[in-house]
mmCIF file of the N, C-alpha and C atoms, coordinates in Angstrom:
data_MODEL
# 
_entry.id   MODEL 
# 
loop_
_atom_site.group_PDB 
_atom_site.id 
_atom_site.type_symbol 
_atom_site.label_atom_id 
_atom_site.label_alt_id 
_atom_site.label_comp_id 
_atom_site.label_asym_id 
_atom_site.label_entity_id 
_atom_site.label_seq_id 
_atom_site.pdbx_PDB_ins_code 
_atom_site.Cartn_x 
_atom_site.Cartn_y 
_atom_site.Cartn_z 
_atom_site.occupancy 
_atom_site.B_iso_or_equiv 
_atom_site.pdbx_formal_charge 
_atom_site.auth_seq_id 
_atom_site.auth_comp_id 
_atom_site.auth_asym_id 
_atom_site.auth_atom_id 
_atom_site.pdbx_PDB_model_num 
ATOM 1   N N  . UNK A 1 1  ? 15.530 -13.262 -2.716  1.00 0.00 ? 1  UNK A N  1 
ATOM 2   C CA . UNK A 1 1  ? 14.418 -12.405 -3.067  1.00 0.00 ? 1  UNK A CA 1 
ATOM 3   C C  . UNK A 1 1  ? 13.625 -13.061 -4.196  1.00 0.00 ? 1  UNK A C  1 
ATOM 4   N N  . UNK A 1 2  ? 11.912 -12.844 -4.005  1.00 0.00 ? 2  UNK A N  1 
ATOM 5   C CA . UNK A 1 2  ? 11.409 -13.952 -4.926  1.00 0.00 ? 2  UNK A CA 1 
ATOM 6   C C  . UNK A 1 2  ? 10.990 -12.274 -6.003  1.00 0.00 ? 2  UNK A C  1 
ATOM 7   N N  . UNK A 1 3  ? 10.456 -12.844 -7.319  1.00 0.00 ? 3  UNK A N  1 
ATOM 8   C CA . UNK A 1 3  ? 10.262 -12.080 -8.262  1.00 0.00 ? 3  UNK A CA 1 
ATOM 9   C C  . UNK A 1 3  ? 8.550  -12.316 -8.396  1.00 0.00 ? 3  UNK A C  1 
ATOM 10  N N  . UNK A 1 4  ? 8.109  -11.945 -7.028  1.00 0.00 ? 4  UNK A N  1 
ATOM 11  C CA . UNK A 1 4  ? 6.613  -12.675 -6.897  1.00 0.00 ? 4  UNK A CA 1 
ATOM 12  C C  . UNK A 1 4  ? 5.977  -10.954 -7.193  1.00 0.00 ? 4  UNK A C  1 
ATOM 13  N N  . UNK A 1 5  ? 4.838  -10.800 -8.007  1.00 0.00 ? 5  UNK A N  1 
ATOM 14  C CA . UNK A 1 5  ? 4.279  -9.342  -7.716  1.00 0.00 ? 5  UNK A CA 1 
ATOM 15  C C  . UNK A 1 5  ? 2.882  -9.867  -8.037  1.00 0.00 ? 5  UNK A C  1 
ATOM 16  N N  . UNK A 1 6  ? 2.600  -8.671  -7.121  1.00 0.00 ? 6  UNK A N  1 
ATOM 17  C CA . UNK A 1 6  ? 1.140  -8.108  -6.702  1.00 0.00 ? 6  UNK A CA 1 
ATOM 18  C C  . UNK A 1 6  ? 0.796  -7.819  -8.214  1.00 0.00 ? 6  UNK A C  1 
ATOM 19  N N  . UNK A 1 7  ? -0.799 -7.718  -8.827  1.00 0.00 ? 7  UNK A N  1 
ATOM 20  C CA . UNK A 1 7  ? -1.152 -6.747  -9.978  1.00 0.00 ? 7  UNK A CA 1 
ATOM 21  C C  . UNK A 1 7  ? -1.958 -6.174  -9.167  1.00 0.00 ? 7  UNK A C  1 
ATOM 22  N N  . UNK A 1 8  ? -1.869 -4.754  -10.031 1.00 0.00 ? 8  UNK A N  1 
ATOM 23  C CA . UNK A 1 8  ? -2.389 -3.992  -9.401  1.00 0.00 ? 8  UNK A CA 1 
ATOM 24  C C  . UNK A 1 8  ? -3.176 -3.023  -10.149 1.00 0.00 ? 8  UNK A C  1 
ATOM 25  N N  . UNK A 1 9  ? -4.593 -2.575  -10.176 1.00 0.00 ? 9  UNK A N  1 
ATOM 26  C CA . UNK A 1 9  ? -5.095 -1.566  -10.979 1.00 0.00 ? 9  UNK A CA 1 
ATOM 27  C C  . UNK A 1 9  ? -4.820 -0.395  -10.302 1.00 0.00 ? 9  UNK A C  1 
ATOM 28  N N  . UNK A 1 10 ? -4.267 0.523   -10.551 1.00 0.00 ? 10 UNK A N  1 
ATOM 29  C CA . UNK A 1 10 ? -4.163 1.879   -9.769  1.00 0.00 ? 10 UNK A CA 1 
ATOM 30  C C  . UNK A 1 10 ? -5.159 3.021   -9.760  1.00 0.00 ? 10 UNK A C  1 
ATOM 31  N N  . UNK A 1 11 ? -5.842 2.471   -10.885 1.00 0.00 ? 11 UNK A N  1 
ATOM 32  C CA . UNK A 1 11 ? -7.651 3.510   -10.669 1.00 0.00 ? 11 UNK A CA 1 
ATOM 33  C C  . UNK A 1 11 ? -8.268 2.375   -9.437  1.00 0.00 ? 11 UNK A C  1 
ATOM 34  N N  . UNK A 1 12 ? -7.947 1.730   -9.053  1.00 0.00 ? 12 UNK A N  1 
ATOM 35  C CA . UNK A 1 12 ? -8.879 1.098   -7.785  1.00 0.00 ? 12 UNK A CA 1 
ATOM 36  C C  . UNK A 1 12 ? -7.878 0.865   -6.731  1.00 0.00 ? 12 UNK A C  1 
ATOM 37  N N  . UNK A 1 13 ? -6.779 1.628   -6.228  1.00 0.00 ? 13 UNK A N  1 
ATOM 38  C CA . UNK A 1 13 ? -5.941 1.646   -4.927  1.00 0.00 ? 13 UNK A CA 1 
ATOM 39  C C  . UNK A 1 13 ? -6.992 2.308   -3.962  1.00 0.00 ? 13 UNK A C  1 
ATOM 40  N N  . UNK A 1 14 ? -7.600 3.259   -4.184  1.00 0.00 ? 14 UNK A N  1 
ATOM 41  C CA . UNK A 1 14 ? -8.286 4.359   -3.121  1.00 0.00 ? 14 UNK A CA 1 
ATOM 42  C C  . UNK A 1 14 ? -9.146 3.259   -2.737  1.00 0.00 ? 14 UNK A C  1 
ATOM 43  N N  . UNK A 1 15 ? -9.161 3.513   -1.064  1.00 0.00 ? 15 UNK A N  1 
ATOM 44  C CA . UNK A 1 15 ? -9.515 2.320   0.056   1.00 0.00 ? 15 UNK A CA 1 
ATOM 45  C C  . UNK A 1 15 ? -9.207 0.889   0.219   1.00 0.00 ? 15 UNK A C  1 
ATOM 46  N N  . UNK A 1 16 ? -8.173 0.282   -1.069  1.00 0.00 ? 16 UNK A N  1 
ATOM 47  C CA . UNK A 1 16 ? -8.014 -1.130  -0.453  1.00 0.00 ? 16 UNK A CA 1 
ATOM 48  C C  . UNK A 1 16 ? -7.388 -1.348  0.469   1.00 0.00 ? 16 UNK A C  1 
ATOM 49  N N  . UNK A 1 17 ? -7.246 -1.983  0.723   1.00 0.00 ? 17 UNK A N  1 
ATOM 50  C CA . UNK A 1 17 ? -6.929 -2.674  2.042   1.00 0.00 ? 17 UNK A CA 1 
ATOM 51  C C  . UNK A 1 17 ? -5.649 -4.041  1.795   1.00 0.00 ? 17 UNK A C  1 
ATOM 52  N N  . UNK A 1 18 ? -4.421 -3.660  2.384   1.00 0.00 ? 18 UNK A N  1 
ATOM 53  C CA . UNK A 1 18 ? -2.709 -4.512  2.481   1.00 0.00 ? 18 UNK A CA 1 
ATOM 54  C C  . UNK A 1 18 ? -3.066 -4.672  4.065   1.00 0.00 ? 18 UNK A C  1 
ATOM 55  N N  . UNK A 1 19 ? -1.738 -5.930  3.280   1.00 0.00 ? 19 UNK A N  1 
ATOM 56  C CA . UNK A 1 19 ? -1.407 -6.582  4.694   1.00 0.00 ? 19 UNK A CA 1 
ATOM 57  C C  . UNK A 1 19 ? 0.303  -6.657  4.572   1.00 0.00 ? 19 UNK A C  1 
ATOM 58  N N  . UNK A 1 20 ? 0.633  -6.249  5.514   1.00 0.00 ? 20 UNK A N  1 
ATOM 59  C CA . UNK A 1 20 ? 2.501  -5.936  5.343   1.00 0.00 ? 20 UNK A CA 1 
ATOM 60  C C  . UNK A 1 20 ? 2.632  -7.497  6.014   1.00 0.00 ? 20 UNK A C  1 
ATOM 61  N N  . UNK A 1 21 ? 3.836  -7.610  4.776   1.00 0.00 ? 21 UNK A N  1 
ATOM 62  C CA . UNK A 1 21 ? 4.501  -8.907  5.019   1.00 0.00 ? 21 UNK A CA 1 
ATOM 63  C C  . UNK A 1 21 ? 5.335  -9.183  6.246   1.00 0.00 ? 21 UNK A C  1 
ATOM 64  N N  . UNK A 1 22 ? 6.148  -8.230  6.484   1.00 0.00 ? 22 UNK A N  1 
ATOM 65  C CA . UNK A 1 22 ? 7.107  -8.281  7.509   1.00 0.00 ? 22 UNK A CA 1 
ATOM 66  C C  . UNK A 1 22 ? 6.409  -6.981  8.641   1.00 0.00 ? 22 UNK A C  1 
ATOM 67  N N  . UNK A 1 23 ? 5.689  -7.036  9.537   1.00 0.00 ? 23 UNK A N  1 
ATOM 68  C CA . UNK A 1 23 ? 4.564  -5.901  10.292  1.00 0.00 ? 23 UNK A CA 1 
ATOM 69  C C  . UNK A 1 23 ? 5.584  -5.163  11.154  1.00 0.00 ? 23 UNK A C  1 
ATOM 70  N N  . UNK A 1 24 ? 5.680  -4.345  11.246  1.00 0.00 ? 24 UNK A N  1 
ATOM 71  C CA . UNK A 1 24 ? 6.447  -3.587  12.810  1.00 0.00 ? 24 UNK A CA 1 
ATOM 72  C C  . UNK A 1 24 ? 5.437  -3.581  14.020  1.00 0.00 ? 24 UNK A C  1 
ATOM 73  N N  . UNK A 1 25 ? 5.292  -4.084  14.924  1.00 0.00 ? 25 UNK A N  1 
ATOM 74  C CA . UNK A 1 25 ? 4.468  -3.663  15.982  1.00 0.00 ? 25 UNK A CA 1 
ATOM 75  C C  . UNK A 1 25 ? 3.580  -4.429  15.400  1.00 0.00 ? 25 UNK A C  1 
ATOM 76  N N  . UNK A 1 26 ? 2.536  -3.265  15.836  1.00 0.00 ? 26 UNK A N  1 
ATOM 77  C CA . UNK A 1 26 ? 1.380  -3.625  16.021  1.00 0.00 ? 26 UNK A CA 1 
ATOM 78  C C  . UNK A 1 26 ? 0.418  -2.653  14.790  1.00 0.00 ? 26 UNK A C  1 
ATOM 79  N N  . UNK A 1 27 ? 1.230  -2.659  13.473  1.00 0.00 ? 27 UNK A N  1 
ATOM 80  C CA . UNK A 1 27 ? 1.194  -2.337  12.317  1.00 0.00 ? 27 UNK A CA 1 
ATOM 81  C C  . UNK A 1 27 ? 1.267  -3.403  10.837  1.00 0.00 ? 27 UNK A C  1 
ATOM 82  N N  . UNK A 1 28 ? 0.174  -3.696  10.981  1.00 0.00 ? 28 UNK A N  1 
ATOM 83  C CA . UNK A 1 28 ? 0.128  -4.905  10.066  1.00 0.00 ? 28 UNK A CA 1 
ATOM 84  C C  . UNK A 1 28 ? -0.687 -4.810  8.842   1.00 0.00 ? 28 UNK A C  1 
ATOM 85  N N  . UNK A 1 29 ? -2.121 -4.353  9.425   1.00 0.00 ? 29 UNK A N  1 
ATOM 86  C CA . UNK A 1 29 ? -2.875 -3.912  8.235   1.00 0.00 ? 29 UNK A CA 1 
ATOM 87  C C  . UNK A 1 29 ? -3.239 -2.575  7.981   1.00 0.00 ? 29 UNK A C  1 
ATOM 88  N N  . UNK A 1 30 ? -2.865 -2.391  6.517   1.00 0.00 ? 30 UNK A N  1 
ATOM 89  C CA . UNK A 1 30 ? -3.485 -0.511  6.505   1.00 0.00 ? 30 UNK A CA 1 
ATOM 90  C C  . UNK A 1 30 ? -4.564 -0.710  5.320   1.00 0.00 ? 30 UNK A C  1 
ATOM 91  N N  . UNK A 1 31 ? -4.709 0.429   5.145   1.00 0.00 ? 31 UNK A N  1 
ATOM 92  C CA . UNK A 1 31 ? -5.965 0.993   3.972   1.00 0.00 ? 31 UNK A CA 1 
ATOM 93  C C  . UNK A 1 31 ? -5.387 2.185   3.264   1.00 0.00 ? 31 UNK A C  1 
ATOM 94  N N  . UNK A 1 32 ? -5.328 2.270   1.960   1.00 0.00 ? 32 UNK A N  1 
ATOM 95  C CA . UNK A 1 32 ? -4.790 3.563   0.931   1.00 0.00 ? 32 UNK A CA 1 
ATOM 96  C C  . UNK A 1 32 ? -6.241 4.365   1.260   1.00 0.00 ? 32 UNK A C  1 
ATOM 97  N N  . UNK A 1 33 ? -5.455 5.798   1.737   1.00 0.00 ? 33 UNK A N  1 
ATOM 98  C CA . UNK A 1 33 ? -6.569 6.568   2.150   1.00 0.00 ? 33 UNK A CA 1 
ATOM 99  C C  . UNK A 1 33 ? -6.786 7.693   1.571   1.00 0.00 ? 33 UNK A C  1 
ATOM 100 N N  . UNK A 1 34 ? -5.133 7.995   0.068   1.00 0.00 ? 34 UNK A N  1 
ATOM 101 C CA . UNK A 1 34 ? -5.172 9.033   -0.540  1.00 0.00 ? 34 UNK A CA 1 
ATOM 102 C C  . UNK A 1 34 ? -3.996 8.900   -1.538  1.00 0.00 ? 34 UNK A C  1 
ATOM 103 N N  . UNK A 1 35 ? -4.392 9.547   -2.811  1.00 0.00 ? 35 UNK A N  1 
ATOM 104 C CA . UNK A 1 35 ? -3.558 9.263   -3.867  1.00 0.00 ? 35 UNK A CA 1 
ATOM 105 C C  . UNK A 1 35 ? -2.981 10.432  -4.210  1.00 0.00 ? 35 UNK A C  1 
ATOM 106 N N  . UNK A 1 36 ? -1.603 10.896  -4.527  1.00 0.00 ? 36 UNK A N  1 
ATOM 107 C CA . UNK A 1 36 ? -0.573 11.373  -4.838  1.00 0.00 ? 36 UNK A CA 1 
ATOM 108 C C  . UNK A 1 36 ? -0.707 11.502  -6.268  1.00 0.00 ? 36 UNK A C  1 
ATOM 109 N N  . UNK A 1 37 ? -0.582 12.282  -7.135  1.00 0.00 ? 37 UNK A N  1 
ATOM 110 C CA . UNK A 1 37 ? -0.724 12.498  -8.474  1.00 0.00 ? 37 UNK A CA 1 
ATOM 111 C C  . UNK A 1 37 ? 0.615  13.706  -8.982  1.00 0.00 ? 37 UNK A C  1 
ATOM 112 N N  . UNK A 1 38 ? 1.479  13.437  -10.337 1.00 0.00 ? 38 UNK A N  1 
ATOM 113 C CA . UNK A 1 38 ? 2.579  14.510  -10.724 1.00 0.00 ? 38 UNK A CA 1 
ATOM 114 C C  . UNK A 1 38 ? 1.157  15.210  -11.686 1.00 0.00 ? 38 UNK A C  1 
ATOM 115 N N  . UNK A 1 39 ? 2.222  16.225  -12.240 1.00 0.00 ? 39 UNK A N  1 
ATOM 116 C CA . UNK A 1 39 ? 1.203  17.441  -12.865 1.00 0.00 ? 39 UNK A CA 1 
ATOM 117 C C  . UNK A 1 39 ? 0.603  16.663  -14.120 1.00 0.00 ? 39 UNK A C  1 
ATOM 118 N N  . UNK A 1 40 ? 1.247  15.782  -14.614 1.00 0.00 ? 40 UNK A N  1 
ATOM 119 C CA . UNK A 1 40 ? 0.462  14.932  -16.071 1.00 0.00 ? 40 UNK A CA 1 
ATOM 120 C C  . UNK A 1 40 ? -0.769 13.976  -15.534 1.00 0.00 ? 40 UNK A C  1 
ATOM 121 N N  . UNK A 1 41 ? -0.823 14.318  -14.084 1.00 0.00 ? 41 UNK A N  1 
ATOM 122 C CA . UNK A 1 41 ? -1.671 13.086  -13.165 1.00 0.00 ? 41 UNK A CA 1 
ATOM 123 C C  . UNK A 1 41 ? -1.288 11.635  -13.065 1.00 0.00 ? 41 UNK A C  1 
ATOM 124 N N  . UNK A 1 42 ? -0.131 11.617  -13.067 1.00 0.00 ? 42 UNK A N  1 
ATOM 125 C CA . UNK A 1 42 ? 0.409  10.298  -12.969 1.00 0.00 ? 42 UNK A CA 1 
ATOM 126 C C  . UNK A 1 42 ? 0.631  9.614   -11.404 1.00 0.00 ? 42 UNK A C  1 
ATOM 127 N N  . UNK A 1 43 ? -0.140 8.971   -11.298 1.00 0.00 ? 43 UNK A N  1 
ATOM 128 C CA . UNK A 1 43 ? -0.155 8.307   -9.677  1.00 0.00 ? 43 UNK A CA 1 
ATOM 129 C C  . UNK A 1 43 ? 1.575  8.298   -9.555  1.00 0.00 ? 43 UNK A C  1 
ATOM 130 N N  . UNK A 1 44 ? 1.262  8.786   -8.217  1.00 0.00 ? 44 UNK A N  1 
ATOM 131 C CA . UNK A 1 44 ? 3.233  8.380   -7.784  1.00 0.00 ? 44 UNK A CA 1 
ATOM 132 C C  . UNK A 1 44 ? 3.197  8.326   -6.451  1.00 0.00 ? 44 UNK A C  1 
ATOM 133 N N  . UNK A 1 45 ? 2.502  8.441   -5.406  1.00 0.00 ? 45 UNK A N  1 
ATOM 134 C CA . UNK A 1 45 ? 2.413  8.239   -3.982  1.00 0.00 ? 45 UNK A CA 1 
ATOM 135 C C  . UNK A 1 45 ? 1.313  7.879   -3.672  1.00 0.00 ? 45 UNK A C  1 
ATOM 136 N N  . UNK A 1 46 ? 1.072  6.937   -2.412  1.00 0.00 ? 46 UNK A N  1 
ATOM 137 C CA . UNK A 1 46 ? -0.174 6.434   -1.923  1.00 0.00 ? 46 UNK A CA 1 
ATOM 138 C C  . UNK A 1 46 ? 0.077  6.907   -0.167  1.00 0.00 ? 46 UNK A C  1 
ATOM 139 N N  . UNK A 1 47 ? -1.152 7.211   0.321   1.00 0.00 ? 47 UNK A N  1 
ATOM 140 C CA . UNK A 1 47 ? -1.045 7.657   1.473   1.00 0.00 ? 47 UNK A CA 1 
ATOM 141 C C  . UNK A 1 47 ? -1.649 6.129   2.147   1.00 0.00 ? 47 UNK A C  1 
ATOM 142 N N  . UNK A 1 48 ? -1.068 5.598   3.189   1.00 0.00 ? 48 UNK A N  1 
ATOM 143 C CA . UNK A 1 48 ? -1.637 4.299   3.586   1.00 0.00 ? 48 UNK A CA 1 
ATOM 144 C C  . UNK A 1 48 ? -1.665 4.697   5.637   1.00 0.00 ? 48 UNK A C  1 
ATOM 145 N N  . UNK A 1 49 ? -2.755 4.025   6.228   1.00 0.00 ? 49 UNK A N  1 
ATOM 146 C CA . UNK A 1 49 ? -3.154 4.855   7.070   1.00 0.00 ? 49 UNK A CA 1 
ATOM 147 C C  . UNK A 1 49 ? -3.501 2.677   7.856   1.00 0.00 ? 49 UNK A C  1 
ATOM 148 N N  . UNK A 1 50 ? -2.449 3.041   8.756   1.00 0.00 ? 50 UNK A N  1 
ATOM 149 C CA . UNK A 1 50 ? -2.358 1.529   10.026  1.00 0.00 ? 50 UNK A CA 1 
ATOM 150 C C  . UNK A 1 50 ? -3.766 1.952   10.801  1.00 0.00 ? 50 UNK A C  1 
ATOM 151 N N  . UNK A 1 51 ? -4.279 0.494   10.299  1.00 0.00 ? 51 UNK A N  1 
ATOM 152 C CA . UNK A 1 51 ? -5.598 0.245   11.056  1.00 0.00 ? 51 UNK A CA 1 
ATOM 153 C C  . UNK A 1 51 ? -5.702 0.551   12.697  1.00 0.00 ? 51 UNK A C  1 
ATOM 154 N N  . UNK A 1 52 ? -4.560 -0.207  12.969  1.00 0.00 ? 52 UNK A N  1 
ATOM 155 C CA . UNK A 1 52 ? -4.870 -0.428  15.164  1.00 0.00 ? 52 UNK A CA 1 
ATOM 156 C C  . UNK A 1 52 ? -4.453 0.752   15.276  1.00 0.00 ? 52 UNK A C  1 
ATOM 157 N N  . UNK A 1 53 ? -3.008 1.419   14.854  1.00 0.00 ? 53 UNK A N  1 
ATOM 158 C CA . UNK A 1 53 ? -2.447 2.954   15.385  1.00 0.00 ? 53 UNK A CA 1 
ATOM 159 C C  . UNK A 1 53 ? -3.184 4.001   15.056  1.00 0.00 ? 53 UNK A C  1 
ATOM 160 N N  . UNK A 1 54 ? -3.685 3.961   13.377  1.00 0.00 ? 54 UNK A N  1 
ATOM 161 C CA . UNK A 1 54 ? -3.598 5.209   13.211  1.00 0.00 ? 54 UNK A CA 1 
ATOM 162 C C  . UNK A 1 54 ? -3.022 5.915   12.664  1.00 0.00 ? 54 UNK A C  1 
ATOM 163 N N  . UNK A 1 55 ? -1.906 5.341   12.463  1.00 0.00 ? 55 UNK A N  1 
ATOM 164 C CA . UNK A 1 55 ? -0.727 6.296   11.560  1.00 0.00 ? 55 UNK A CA 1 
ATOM 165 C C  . UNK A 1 55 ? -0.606 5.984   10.515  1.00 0.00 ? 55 UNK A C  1 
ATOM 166 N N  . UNK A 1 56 ? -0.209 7.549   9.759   1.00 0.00 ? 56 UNK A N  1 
ATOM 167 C CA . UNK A 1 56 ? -0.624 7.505   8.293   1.00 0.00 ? 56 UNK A CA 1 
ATOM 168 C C  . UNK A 1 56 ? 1.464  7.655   7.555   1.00 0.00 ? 56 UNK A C  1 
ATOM 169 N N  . UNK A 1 57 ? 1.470  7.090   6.657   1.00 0.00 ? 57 UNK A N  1 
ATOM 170 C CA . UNK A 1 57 ? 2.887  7.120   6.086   1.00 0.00 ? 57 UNK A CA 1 
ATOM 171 C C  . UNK A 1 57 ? 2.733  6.985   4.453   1.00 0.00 ? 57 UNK A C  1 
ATOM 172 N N  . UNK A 1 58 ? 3.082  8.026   3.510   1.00 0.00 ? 58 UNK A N  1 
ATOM 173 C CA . UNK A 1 58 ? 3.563  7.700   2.320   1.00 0.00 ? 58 UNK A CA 1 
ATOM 174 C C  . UNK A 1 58 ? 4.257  7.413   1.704   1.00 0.00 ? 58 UNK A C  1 
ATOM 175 N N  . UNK A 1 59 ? 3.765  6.370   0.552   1.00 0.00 ? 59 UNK A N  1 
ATOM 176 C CA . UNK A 1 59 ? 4.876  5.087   -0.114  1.00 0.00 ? 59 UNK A CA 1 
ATOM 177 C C  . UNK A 1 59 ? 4.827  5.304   -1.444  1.00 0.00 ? 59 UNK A C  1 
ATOM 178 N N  . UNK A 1 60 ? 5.731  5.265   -2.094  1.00 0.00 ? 60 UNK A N  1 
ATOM 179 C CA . UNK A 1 60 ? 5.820  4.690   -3.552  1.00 0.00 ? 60 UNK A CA 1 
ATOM 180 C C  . UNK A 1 60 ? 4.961  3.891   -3.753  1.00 0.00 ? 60 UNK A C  1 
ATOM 181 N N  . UNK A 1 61 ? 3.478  4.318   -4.482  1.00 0.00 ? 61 UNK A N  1 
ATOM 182 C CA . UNK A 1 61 ? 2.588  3.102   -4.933  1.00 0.00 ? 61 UNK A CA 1 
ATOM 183 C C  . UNK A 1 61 ? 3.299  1.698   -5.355  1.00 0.00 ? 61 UNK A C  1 
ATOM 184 N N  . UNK A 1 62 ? 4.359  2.080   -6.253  1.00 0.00 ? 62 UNK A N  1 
ATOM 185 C CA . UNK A 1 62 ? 4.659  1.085   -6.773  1.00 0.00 ? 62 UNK A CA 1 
ATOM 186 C C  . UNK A 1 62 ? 5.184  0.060   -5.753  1.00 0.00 ? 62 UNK A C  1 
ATOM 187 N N  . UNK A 1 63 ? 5.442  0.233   -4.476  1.00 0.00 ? 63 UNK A N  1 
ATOM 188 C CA . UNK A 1 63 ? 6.554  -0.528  -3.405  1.00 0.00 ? 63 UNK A CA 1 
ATOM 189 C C  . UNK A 1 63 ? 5.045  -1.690  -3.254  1.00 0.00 ? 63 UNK A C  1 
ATOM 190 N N  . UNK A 1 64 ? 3.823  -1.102  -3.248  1.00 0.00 ? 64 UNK A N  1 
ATOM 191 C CA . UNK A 1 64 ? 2.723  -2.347  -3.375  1.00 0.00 ? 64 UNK A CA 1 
ATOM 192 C C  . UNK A 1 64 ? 3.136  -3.569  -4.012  1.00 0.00 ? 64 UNK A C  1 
ATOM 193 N N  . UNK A 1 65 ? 3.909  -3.342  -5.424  1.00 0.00 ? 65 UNK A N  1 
ATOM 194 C CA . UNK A 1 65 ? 3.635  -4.582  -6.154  1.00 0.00 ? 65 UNK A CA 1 
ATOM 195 C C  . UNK A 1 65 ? 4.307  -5.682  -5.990  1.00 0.00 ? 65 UNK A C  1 
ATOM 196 N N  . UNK A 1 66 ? 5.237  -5.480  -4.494  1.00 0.00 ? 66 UNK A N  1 
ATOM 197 C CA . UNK A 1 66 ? 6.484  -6.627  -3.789  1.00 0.00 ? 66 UNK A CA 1 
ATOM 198 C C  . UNK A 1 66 ? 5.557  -7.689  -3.316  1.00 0.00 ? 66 UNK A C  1 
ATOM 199 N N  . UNK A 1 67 ? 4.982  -8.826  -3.584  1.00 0.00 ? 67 UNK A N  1 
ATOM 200 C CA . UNK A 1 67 ? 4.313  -9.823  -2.734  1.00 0.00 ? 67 UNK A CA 1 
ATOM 201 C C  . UNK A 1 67 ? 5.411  -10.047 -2.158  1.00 0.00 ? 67 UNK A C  1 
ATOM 202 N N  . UNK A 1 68 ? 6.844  -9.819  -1.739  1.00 0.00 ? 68 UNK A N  1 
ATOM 203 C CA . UNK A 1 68 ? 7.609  -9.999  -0.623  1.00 0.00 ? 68 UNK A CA 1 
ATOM 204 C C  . UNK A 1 68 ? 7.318  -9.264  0.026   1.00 0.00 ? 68 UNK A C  1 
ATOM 205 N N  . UNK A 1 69 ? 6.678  -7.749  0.396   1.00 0.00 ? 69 UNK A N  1 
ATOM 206 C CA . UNK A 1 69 ? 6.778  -7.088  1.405   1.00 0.00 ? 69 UNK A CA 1 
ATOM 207 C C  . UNK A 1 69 ? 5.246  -6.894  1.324   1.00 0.00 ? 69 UNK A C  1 
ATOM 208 N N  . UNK A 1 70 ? 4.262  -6.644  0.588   1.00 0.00 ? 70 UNK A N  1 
ATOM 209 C CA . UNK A 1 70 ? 2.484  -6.659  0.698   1.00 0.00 ? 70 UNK A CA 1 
ATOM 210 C C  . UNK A 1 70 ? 2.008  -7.505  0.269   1.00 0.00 ? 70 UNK A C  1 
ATOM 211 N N  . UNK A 1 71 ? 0.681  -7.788  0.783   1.00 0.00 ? 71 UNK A N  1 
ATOM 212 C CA . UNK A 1 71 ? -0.229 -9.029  0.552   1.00 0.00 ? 71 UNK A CA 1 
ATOM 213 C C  . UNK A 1 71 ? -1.591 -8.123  0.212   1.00 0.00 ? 71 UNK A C  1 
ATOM 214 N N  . UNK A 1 72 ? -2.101 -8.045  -0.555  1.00 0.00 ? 72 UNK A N  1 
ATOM 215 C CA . UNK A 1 72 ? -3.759 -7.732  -0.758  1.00 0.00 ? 72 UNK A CA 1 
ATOM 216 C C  . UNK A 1 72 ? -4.479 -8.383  -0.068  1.00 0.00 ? 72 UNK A C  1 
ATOM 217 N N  . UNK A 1 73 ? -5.726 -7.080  0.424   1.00 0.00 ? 73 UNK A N  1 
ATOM 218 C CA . UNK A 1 73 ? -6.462 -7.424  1.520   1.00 0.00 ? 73 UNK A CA 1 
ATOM 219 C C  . UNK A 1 73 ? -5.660 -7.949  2.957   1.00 0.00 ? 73 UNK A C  1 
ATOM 220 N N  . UNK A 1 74 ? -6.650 -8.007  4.061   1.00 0.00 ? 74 UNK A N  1 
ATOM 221 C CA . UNK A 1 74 ? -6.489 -7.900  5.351   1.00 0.00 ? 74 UNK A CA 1 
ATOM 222 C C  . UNK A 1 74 ? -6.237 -9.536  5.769   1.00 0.00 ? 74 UNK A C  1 
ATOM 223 N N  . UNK A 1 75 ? -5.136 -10.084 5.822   1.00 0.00 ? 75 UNK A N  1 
ATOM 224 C CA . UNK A 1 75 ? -4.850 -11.564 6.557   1.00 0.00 ? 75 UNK A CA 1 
ATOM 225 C C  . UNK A 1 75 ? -4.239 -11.839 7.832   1.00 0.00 ? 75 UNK A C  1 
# 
């Protein structure tokens, strides 16, 4: 396992655009389509929504910052 990370501003997640490292299918690139907030407003979930399917799944924002498992932007 490499100790490679993403930075990440989390006031600018809403609409970027990952590319999953390891894809299932025909699930490769998504777009953050909605942000998760606790009651102090502390980001804690990202709603990310697969380009070709369609399907929407929520993640631990933080699981973004693995450059082993996401890549920023669409490759």
């Amino acid at each position: 396992m490499s100790d490679s990370v993403n930075h990440i501003n989390p006031r600018k997640l809403l609409l970027s655009k990952w590319t999953a490292i390891h894809p299932r299918g025909d699930e490769k690139h998504f777009q953050v389509t909605k942000l998760y907030r606790d009651l102090q407003d502390n980001l804690v979930e990202v709603e990310l929504l697969a380009v070709v399917t369609g399907r929407s799944n929520r993640i631990d924002w933080k699981a973004l910052k693995s450059a082993d498992s996401w890549q920023i932007g669409w490759r």
